[in-house]
N, C-alpha and C positions, 0 to 999 in steps of 0.2 A: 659188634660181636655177632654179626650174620655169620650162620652156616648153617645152610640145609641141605636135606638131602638131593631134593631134587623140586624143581616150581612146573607143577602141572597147567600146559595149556591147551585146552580140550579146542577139538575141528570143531570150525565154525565160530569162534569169538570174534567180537570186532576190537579193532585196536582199543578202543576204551574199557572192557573185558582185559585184555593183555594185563595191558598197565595197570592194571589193578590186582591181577594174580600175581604179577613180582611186589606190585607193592604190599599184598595182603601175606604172601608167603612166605617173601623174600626181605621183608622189612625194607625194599625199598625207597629213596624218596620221588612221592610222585611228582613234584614239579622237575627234579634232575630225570626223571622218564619223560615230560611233557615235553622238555625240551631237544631231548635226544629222539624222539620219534618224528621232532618236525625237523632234524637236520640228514637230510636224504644220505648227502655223503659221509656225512659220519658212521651212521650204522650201515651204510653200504648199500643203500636200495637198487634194487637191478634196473633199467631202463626201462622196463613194461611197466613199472610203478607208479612212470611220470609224479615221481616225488612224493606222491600218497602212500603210506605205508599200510593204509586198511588192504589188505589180501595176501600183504606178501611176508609176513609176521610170525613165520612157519608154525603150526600147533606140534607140541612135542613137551618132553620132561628137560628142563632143563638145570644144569649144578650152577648153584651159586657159591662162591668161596665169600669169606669176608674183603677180599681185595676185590671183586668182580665190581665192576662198576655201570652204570645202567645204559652205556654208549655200549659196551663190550656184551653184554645181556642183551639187549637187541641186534647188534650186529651178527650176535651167534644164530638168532632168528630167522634173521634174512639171507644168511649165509647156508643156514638152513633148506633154506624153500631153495637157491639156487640150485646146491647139490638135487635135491628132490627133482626138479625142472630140467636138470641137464640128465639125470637116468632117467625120466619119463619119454625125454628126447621133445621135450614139448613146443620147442620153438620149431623143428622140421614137421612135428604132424597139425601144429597149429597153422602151419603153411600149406600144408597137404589138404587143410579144411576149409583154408578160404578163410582163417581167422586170424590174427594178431596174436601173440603171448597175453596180452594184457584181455582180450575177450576170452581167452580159454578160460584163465583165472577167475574172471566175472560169471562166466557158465557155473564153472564148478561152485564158486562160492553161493550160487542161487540152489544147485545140487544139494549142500550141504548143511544146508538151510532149508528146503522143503521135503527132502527124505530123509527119515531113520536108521532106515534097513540098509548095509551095505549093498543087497542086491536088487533094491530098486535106483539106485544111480543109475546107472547104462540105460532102463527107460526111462528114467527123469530127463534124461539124457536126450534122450531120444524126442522125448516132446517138444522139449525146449528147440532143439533144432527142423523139426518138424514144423514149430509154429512163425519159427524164425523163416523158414524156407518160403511159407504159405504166407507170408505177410501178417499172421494174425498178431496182435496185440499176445504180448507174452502173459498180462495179466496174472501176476505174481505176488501173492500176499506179504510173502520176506523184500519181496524191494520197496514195499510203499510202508512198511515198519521201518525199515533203514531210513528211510524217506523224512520219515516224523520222526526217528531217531527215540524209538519206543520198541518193546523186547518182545509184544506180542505175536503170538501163531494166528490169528483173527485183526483182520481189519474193518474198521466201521467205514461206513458213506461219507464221511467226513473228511478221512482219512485218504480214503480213496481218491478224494476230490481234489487231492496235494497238489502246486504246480509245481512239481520236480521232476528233474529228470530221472532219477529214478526208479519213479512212478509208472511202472510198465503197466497198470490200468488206463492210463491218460495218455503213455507217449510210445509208439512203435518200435521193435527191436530192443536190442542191449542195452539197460543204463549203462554210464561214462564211467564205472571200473566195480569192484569188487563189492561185494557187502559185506563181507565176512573173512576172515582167513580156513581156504576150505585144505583140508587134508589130502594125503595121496590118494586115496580112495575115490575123493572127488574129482579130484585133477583127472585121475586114466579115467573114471566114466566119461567127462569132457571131452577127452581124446577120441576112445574106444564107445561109443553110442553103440547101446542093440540095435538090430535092425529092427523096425514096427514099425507102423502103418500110426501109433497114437496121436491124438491131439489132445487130452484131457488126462486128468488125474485129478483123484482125490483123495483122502486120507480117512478112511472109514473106519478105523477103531487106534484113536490118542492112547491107548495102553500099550499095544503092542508094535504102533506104527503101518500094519497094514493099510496097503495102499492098492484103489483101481484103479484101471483104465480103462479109457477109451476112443474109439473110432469115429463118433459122430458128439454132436450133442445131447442129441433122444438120450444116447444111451448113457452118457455121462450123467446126465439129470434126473434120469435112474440111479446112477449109482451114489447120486447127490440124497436122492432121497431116502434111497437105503439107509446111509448114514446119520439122517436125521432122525427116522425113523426108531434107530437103535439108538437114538439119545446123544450121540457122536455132535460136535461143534466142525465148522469147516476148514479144508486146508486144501483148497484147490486152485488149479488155473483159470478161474470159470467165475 
């Protein structure tokens, strides 16, 4: 007797998040989801997915009728993110960057996972590739939670200590695909990066999402301190 309005899936879930918003909203059953998310062709996953479904799971409101079935629920997903990914034009400017489809979607999903604010994307943006450029370790608190497969904005020493790939504290460049499924929003930051000189970021007040940056360390570890200062927990590249 399913019928609802509509099963919200907020930017930024990871496939186990999904499946759980149809199964929680949708009445669902979640092993008929488990098993439809691990069959690529079935629900249609595009080739940059390389058959992993965590990124390409598009966030959006979607209708469930009582006939909808949970292969046809996620294929409307992925089918989703494709539309999205061909008006972004994202496989020609992913070419234009020097990247893959499958690492635009990995950016953004780091995007959409360590900013808030729609308009700190484009400098999320910017770091990210900035640090990318520079060789530096991306050192990214959302990919070493992904990593330990734990929901935290803070990671411990411990944590940090993961040997995953992942683990952009431990291992150079891009982890090997998505964390998250990140929204349009995050996708065109991806694309379209501010221009800025930054290497650092950090997130100096958890209510509102404001976020610095900066150019050196010095000054970073000012704005590290700021934040602790004002009682603020961290959420930086650093």
């Amino acid at each position: 007797n399913r019928l609802v309005d509509g099963v919200l899936v907020r930017e930024g879930l990871r496939v186990e998040q999904t499946l759980t918003a149809f199964e929680e909203q949708a009445g669902m059953d979640p092993q008929a989801l488990s098993d439809a998310v691990q069959d690529p062709a079935a629900i249609g996953l595009p080739p940059e997915a390389d058959g992993d479904a965590e990124g390409f799971l598009f966030p959006a409101t979607y209708e469930v009728q009582p006939s909808t079935t949970e292969v046809e629920a996620l294929s409307e997903m992925t089918a989703k993110y494709t539309a999205v990914a061909d008006e972004l034009g994202l496989a020609a400017q992913a070419e234009a960057l020097g990247y893959t489809p499958r690492e635009i979607v990995t950016i953004a999903s780091i995007i959409q996972a360590e900013a808030r604010l729609p308009e700190d994307f484009p400098k999320v943006a910017r770091v990210i590739y900035n640090r990318l450029d520079s060789g530096e370790i991306l050192a990214m608190d959302s990919t070493v939670a992904f990593a330990n497969d734990v929901y935290t904005v803070f990671t411990s020493d411990e944590q940090r200590a993961l040997d995953s790939p992942y683990n952009t504290y431990r291992y150079a460049g891009l982890p090997p695909g998505p964390i998250n499924s990140p929204g349009a929003e995050a996708l065109r930051a991806a694309l379209e990066p501010a221009d800025g000189p930054w290497q650092y970021f950090v997130t100096v007040n958890l209510e509102t999402g404001e976020m610095k940056y900066a150019n050196t360390l010095a000054e970073h570890e000012r704005n590290v301190a700021q934040a602790q200062a004002d009682g603020y927990g961290l959420e930086s590249d650093s």
